[in-house]
SENURO-737438 format. One record per residue (C-alpha): residue number from 1; residue in three letters; chain; x, y, z. Coordinates in steps of 0.05 Angstrom, whole numbers, plus 5000, padded with zeros to 4 digits. Example, Ala and Ser with C-alpha at 12.3 -4.5 7.8 and 13.67 -1.06 7.14 Angstrom:
BEGIN
k,r,c,u,v,w
1,ALA,A,5246,4910,5156 $
2,SER,A,5273,4979,5143 $
***
This chain:
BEGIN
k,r,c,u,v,w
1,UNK,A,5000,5000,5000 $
2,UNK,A,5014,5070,4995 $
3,UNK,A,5014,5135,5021 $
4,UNK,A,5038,5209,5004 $
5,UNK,A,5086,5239,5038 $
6,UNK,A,5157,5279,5019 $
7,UNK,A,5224,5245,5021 $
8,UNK,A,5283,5283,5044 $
9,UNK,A,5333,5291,4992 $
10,UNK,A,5409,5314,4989 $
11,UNK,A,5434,5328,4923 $
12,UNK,A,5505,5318,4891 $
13,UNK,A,5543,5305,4830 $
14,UNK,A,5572,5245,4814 $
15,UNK,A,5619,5205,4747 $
16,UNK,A,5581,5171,4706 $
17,UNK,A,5616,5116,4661 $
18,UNK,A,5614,5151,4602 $
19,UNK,A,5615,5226,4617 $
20,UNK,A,5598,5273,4672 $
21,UNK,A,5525,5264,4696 $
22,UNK,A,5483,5303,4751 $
23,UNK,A,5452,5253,4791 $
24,UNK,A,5405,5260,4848 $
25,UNK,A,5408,5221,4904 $
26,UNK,A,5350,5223,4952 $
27,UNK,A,5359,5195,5025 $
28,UNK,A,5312,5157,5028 $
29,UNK,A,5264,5148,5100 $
30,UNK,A,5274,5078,5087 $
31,UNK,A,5345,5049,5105 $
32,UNK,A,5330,4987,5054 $
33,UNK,A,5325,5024,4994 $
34,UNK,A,5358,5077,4950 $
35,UNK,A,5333,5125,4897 $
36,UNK,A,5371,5162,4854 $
37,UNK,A,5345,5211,4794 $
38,UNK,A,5373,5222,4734 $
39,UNK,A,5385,5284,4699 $
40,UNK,A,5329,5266,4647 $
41,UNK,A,5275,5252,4706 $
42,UNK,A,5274,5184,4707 $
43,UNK,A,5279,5148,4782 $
44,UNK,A,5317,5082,4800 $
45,UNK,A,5317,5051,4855 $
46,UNK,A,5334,4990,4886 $
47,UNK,A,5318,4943,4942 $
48,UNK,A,5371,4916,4989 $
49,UNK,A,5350,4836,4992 $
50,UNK,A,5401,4784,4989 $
51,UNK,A,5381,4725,4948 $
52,UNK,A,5394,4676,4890 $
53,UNK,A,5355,4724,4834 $
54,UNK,A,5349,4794,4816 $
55,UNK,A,5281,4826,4795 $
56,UNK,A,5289,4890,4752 $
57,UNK,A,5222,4926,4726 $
58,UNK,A,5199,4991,4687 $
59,UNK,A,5133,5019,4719 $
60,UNK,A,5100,5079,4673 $
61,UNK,A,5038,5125,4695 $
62,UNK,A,4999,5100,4637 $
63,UNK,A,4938,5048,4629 $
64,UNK,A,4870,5050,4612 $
65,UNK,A,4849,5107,4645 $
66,UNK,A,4888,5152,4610 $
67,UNK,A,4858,5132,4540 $
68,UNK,A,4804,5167,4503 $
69,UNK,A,4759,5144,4445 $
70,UNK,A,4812,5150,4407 $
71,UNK,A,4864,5104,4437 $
72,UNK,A,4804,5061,4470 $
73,UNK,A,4843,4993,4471 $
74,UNK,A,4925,5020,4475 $
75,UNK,A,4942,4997,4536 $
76,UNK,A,4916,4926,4529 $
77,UNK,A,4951,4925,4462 $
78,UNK,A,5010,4954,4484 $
79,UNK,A,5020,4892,4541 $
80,UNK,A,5001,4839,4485 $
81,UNK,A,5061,4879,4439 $
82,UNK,A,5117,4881,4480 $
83,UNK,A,5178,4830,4467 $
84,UNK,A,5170,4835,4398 $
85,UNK,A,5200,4844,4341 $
86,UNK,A,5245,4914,4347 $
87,UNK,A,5292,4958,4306 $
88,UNK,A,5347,4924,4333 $
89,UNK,A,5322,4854,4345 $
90,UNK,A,5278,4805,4298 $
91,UNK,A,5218,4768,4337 $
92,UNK,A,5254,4702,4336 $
93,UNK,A,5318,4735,4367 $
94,UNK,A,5278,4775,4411 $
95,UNK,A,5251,4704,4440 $
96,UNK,A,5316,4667,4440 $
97,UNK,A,5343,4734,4489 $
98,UNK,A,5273,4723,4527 $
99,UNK,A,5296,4654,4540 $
100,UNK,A,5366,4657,4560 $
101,UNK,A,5351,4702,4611 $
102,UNK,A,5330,4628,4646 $
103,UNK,A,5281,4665,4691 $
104,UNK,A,5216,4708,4680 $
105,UNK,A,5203,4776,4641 $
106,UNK,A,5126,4802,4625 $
107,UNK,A,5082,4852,4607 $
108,UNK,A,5027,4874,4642 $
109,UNK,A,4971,4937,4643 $
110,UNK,A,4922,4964,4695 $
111,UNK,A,4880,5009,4699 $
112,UNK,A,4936,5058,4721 $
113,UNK,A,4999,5029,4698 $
114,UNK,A,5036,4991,4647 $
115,UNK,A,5096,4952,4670 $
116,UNK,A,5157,4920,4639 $
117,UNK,A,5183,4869,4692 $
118,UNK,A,5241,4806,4693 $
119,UNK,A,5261,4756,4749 $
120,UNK,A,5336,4720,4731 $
121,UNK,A,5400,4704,4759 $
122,UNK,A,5442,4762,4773 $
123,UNK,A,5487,4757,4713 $
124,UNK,A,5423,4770,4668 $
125,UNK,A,5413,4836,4699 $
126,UNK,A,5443,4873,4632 $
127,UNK,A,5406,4832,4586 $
128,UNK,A,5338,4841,4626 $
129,UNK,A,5338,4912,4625 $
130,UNK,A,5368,4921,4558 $
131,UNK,A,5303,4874,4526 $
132,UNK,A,5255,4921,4569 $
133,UNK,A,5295,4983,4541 $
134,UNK,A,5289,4950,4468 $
135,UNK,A,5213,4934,4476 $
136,UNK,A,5196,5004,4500 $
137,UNK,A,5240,5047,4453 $
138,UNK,A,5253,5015,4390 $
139,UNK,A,5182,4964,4374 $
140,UNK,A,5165,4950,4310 $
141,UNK,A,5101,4935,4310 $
142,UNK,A,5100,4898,4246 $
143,UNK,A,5041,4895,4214 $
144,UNK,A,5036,4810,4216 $
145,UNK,A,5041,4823,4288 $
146,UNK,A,4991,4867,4302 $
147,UNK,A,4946,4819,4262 $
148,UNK,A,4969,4758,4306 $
149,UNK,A,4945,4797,4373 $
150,UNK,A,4877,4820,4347 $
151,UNK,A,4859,4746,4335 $
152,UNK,A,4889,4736,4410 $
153,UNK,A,4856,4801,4436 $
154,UNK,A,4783,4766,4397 $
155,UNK,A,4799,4702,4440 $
156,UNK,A,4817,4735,4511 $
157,UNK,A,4751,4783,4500 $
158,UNK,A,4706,4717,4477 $
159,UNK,A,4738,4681,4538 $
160,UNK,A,4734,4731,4598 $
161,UNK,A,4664,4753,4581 $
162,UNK,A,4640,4682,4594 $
163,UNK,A,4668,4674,4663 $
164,UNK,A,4620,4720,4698 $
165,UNK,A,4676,4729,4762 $
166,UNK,A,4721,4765,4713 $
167,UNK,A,4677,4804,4661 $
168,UNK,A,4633,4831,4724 $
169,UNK,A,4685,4872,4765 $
170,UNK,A,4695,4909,4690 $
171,UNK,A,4629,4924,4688 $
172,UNK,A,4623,4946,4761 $
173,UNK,A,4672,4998,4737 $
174,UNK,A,4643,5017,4686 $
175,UNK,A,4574,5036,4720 $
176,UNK,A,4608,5065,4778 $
177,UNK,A,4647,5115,4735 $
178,UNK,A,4603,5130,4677 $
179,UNK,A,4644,5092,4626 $
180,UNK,A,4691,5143,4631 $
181,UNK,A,4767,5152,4666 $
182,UNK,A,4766,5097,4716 $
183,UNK,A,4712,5064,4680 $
184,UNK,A,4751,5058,4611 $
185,UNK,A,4756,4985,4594 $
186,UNK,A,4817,4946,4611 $
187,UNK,A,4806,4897,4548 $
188,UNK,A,4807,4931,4480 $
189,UNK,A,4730,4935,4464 $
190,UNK,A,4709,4886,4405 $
191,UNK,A,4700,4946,4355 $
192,UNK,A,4769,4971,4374 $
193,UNK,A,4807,4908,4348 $
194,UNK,A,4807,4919,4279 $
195,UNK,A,4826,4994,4279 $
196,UNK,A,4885,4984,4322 $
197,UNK,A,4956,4981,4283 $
198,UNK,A,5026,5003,4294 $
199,UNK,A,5013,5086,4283 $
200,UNK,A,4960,5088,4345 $
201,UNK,A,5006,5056,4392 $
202,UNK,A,5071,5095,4389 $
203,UNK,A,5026,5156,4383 $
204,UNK,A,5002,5135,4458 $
205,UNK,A,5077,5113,4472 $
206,UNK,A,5099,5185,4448 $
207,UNK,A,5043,5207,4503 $
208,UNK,A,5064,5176,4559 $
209,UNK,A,5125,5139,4557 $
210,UNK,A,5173,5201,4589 $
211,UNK,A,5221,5203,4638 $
212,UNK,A,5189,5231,4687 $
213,UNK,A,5126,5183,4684 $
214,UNK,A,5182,5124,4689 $
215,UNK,A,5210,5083,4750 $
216,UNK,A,5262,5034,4744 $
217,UNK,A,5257,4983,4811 $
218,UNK,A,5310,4929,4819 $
219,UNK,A,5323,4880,4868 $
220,UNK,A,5389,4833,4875 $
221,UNK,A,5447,4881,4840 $
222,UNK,A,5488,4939,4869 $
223,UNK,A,5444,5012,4868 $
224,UNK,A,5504,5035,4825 $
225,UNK,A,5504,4980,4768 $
226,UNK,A,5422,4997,4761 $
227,UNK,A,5433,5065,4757 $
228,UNK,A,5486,5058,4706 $
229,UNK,A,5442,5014,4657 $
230,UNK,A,5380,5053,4666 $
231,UNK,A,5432,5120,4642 $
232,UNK,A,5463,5074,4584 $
233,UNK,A,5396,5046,4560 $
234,UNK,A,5346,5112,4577 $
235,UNK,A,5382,5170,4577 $
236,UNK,A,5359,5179,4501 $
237,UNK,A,5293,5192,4528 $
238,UNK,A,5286,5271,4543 $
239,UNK,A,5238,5303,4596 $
240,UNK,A,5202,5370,4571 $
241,UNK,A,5243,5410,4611 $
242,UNK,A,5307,5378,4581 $
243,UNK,A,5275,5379,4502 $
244,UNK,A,5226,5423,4472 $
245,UNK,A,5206,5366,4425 $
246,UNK,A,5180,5290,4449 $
247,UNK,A,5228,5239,4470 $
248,UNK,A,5257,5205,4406 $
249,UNK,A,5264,5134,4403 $
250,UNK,A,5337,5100,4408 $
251,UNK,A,5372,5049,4394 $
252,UNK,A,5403,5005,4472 $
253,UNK,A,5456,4976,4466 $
254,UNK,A,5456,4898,4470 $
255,UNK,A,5496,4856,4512 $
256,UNK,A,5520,4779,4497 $
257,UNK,A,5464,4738,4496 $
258,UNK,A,5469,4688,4560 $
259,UNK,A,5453,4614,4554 $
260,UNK,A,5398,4579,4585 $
261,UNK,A,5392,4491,4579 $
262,UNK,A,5316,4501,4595 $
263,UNK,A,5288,4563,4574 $
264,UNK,A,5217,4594,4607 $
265,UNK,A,5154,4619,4565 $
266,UNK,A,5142,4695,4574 $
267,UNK,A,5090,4702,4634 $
268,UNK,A,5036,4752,4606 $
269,UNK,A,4986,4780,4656 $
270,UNK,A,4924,4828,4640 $
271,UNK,A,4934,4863,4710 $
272,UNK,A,4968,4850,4770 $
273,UNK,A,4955,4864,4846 $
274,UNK,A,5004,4929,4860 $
275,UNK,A,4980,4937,4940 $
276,UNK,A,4993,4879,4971 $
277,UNK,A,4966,4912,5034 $
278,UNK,A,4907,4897,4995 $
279,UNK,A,4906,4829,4966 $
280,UNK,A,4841,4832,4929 $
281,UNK,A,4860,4904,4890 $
282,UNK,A,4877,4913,4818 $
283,UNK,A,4946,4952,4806 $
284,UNK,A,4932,5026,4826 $
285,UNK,A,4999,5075,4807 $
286,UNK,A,4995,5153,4780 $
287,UNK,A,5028,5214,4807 $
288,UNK,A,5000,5250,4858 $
289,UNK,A,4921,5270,4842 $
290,UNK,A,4933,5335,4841 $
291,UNK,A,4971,5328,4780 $
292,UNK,A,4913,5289,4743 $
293,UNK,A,4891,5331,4683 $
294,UNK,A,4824,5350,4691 $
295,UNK,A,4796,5313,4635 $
296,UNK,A,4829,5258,4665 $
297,UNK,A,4793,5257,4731 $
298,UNK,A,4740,5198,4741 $
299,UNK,A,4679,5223,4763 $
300,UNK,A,4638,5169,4806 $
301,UNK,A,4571,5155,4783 $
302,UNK,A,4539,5101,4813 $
303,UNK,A,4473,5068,4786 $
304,UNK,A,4434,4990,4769 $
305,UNK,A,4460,4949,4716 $
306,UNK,A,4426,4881,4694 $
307,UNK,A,4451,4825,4651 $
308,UNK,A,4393,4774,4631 $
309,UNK,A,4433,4708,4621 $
310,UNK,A,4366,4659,4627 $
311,UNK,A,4421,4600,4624 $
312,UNK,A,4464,4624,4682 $
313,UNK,A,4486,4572,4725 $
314,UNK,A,4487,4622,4784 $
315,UNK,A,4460,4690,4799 $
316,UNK,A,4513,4747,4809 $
317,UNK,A,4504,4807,4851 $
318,UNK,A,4551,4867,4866 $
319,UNK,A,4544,4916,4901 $
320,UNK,A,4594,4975,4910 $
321,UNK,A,4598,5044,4939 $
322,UNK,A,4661,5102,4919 $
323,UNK,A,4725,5099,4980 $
324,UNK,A,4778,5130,4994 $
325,UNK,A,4838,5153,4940 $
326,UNK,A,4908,5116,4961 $
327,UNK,A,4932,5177,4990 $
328,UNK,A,4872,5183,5048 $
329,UNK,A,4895,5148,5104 $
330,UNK,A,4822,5121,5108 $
331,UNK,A,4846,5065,5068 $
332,UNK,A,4879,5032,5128 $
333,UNK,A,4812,5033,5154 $
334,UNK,A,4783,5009,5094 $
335,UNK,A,4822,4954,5089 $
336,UNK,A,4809,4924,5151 $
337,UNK,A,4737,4933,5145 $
338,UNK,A,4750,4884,5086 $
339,UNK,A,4784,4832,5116 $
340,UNK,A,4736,4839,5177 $
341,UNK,A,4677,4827,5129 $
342,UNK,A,4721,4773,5092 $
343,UNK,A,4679,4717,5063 $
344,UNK,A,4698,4671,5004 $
345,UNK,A,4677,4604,4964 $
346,UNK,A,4629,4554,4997 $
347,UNK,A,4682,4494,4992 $
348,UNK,A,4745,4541,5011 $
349,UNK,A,4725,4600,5060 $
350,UNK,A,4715,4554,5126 $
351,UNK,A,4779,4528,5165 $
352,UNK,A,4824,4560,5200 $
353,UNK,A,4873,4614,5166 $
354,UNK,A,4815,4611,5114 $
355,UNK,A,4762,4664,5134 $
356,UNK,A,4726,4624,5177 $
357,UNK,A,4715,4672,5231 $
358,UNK,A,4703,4727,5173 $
359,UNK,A,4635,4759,5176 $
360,UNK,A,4617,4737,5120 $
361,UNK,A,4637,4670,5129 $
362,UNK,A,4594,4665,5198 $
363,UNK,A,4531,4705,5178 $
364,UNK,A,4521,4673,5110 $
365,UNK,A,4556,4623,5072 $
366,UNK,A,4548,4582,5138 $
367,UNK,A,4472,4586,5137 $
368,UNK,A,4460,4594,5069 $
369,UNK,A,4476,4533,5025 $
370,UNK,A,4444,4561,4960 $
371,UNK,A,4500,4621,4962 $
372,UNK,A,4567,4592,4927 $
373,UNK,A,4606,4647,4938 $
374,UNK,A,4605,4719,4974 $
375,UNK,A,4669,4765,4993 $
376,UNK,A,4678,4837,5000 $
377,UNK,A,4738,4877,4951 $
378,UNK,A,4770,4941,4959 $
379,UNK,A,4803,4964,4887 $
380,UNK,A,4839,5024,4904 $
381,UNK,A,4869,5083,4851 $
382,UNK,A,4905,5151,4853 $
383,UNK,A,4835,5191,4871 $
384,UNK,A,4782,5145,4879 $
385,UNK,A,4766,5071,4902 $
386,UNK,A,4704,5020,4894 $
387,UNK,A,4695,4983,4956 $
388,UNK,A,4636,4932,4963 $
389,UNK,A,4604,4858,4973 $
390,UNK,A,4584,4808,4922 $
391,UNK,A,4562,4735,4917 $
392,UNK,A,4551,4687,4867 $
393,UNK,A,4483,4637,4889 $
394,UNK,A,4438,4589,4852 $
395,UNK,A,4371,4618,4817 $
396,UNK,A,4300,4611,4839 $
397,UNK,A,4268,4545,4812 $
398,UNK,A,4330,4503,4833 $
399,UNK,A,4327,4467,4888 $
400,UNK,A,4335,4526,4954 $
401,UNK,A,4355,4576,4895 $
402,UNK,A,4348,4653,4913 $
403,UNK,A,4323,4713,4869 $
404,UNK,A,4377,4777,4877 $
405,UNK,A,4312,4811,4908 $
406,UNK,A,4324,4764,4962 $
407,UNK,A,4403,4763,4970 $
408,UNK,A,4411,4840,4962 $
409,UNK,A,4382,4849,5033 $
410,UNK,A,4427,4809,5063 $
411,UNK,A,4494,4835,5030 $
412,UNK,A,4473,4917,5041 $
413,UNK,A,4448,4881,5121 $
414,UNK,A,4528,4869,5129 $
415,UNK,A,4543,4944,5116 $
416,UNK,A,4488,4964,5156 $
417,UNK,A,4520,4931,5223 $
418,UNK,A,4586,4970,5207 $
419,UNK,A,4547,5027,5222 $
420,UNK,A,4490,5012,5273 $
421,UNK,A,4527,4958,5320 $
422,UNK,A,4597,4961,5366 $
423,UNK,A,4654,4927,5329 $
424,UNK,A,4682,4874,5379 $
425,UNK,A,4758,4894,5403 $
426,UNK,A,4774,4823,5399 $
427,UNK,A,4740,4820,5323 $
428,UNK,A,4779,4879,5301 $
429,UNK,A,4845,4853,5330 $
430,UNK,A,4839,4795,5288 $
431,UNK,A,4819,4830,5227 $
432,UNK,A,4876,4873,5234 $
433,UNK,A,4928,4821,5250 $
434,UNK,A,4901,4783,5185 $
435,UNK,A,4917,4845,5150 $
436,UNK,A,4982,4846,5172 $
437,UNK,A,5001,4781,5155 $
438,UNK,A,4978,4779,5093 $
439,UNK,A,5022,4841,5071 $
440,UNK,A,5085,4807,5101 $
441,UNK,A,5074,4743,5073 $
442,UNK,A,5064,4777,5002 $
443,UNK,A,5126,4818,5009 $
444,UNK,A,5157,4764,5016 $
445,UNK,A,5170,4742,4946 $
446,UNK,A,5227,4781,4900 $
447,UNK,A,5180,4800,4845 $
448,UNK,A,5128,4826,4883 $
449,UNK,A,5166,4862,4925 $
450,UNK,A,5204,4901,4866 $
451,UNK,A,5133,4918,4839 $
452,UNK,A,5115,4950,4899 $
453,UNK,A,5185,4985,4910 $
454,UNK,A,5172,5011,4829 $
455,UNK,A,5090,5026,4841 $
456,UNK,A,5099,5068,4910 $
457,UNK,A,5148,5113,4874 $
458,UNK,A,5095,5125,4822 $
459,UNK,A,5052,5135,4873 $
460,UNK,A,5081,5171,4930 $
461,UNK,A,5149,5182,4910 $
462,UNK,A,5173,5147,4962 $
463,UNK,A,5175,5074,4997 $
464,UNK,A,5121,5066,5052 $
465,UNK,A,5158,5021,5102 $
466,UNK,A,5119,4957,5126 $
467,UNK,A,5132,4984,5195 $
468,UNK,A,5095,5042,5173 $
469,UNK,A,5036,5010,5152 $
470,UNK,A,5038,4961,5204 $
471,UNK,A,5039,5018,5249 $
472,UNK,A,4980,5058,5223 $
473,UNK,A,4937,4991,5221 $
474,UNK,A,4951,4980,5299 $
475,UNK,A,4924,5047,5310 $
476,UNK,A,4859,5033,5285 $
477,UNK,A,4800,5031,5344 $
478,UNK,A,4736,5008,5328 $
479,UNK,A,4711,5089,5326 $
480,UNK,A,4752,5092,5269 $
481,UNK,A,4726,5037,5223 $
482,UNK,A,4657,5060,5242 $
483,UNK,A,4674,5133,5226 $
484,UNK,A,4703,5112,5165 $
485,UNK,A,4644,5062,5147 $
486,UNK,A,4596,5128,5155 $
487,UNK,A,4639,5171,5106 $
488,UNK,A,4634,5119,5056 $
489,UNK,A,4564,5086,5058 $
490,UNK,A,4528,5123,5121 $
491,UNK,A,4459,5146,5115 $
492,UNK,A,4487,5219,5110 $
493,UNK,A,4547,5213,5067 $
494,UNK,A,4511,5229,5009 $
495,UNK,A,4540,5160,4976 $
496,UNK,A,4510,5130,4916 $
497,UNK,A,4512,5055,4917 $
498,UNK,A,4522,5011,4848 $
499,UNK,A,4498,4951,4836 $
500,UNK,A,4509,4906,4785 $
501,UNK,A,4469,4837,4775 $
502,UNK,A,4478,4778,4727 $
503,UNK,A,4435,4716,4721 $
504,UNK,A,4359,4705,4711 $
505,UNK,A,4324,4757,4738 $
506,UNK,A,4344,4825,4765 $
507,UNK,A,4340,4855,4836 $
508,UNK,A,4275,4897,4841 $
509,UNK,A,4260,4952,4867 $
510,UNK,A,4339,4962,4897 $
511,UNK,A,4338,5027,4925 $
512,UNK,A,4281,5024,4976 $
513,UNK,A,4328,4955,5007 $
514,UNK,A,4388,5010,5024 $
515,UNK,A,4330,5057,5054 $
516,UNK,A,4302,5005,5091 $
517,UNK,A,4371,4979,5130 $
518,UNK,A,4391,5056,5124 $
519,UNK,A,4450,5046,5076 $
520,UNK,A,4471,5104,5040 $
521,UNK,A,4391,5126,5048 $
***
């Protein structure tokens, strides 16, 4: 997770390998971490964790929520294009380099970032970074392709919007945000495909591929080697205050290709979880949201959207109200209030370590057979955040089968006893300690943990420290997750819930159920 906050910084010149650079070298609060800036904007940093591998990624403040109807679909092409064919690199040698790295390297786009990111031994730190360099300066994007990923991006839009557990949380968006910022699609829409080719993309890469939108995170290799390849492979790259004109695109310079007896398939992810304070978010990275361009703002919405599918297995019901921005310290608050309400499948949530003594757990999917699945989320961004219930259950006319009319009272009952009822010390305690453990535990892989190094200095511009987080989740008191539950869906918070349903038949008359347990009324 993150939070704002200024770093101190000391600032000095130092000898670059090739000529005379003017670095800056922030101090940073953190003692297990360094950041240094180079003249052209763009931050490095690195993580100081022994191991057997390095991890070394490029985070941008780009995704889908900076698009417009124009580039509607960029980002999601953009993650399906990279390690491809490049000026200085064919597609076949571009996947023989890919596999003698003999570890990981992917692509992947959010809603409010794009990253570049590899996971090999620490000899294969040069190559890593010069492939990422290659993909992100110097594509191609040959026409055959391009092609190649529209039939992919046909499949992966056929396949997702059949699995109502991934296609759903899209269209939660989308209602709660008016189709619009936050609410852009992450998939490129179906009408989209066809008109995407090579000039659209570096058009959006001329947009937000600078410097000073750019983090380079590394894990496993001295602070000084990093910095040195990131000013060898991206110094070409100008900010605005360094060029008048956009950043040209150069050509890296490639090191020896390294051997590998058993080489890995590039891992490809449509988004990946950037908070691991929060488990259950998509990536969230920008700049500070004061620095959001106005048009670029997402404006929550809310509203009712129903999907007839008369040959739905189960029914599907979301519901979702507008949180916290990352840089509110409500989040903390937030956050707990989701693992407190926890829930989960029917066959996985009980046991312990699993949720069993989640709220959700204990007040219905132990009572309830007919409900197959019901959890709470919290996806978190720059300005905004969606944070809600949902559960998948069989349809009336099967045997103990439930309308949504008849579900929905129970899900917006849960929020209602966040606000009406004392929160147990001993409830929140767990909750909190849950919290905790699942942020350490997630931290404490090498790939994740660069991710988070690269997404907080998008972010915040700084590292938050575990200890830090830690430390503001101990102080939470049960006045503060009530406070913070009346802020977000209290009867005079002014919040407008969204609800989203799938399945046979819709919900009814919705709005008189949150009047009735005094939800967001």
């Amino acid at each position: 997770m993150r939070r704002a906050g200024s770093s101190i910084a000391r600032r000095g010149n130092v000898l670059c390998s090739a000529s005379r650079r003017a670095l800056t070298h922030d101090a940073s609060p953190s003692p297990d971490y360094q950041l240094t800036t180079l003249p052209n904007k763009i931050r490095v940093a690195t993580q100081l964790t022994p191991g057997h591998f390095s991890s070394v990624g490029l985070y941008v403040d780009a995704g889908s929520r900076y698009e417009t109807p124009a580039s509607s679909g960029v980002s999601h092409f953009l993650d399906r294009m990279a390690f491809k064919s490049t000026a200085s690199r064919t597609s076949d040698e571009m996947a023989a380099a890919v596999h003698g790295l003999g570890g990981q390297i992917m692509a992947s786009s959010s809603r409010e970032s794009i990253m570049y990111q590899s996971s090999h031994f620490h000899r294969g730190t040069p190559q890593a970074l010069s492939l990422i360099a290659d993909t992100v300066l110097n594509p191609s994007f040959l026409p055959e392709e391009i092609v190649a990923q529209r039939d992919a991006a046909r499949y992966e839009l056929r396949e997702i919007s059949s699995k109502p557990e991934q296609i759903l949380p899209e269209i939660l968006h989308e209602v709660a945000y008016g189709g619009k910022g936050l609410g852009n699609p992450l998939l490129c829409p179906a009408e989209r495909i066809d008109v995407m080719n090579g000039h659209t993309l570096l058009t959006s890469m001329k947009e937000w591929y600078r410097p000073e939108r750019m983090v380079i995170a590394g894990a496993g290799m001295p602070h000084e080697q990093l910095v040195e390849l990131t000013d060898r492979y991206f110094s070409s790259l100008k900010s605005p205050e360094l060029a008048a004109a956009q950043p040209t695109l150069a050509r890296p310079i490639v090191p020896p290709p390294l051997s590998s007896t058993s080489p890995p398939s590039v891992v490809k992810s449509m988004s990946r979880a950037a908070s691991y304070l929060f488990p259950t978010s998509p990536a969230t990275a920008s700049d500070d949201p004061s620095l959001i361009d106005a048009a670029l703002r997402s404006s929550y919405t809310g509203g009712h959207r129903y999907i007839h599918d008369p040959d739905a297995e189960f029914n599907h019901l979301y519901v979702a109200f507008e949180g916290a921005g990352i840089h509110d310290d409500d989040i903390y608050a937030l956050a707990t209030m989701q693992v407190l309400l926890g829930g989960g499948g029917s066959f996985s949530a009980g046991g312990p370590g699993k949720g069993m003594y989640s709220r959700l757990y204990t007040h219905i999917l132990n009572y309830y057979s007919q409900v197959d699945h019901c959890a709470s989320f919290h996806h978190i961004y720059t300005d905004s955040s969606l944070f809600g219930l949902f559960a998948s259950f069989l349809p009336a006319g099967q045997s103990g089968g439930n309308t949504p009319a008849q579900i929905l009272p129970h899900l917006v009952h849960q929020l209602s006893l966040l606000l009406h009822t004392p929160i147990p010390a001993a409830e929140l305690d767990r909750a909190k300690n849950q919290l905790k453990s699942s942020l350490m535990m997630a931290l404490e892989s090498r790939s994740v943990e660069v991710e988070d190094l690269g997404r907080q200095l998008l972010v915040h511009k700084r590292k938050i420290s575990t200890l830090e987080m830690t430390d503001k989740i101990d102080m939470l008191k049960p006045a503060d997750i009530r406070a913070v539950a009346e802020k977000v869906f209290g009867p005079e918070s002014g919040g407008n819930p969204t609800v989203v349903c799938m399945g046979r038949e819709d919900t009814g008359p919705w709005k008189e159920v949150f009047e009735k347990y005094s939800v967001a009324a």
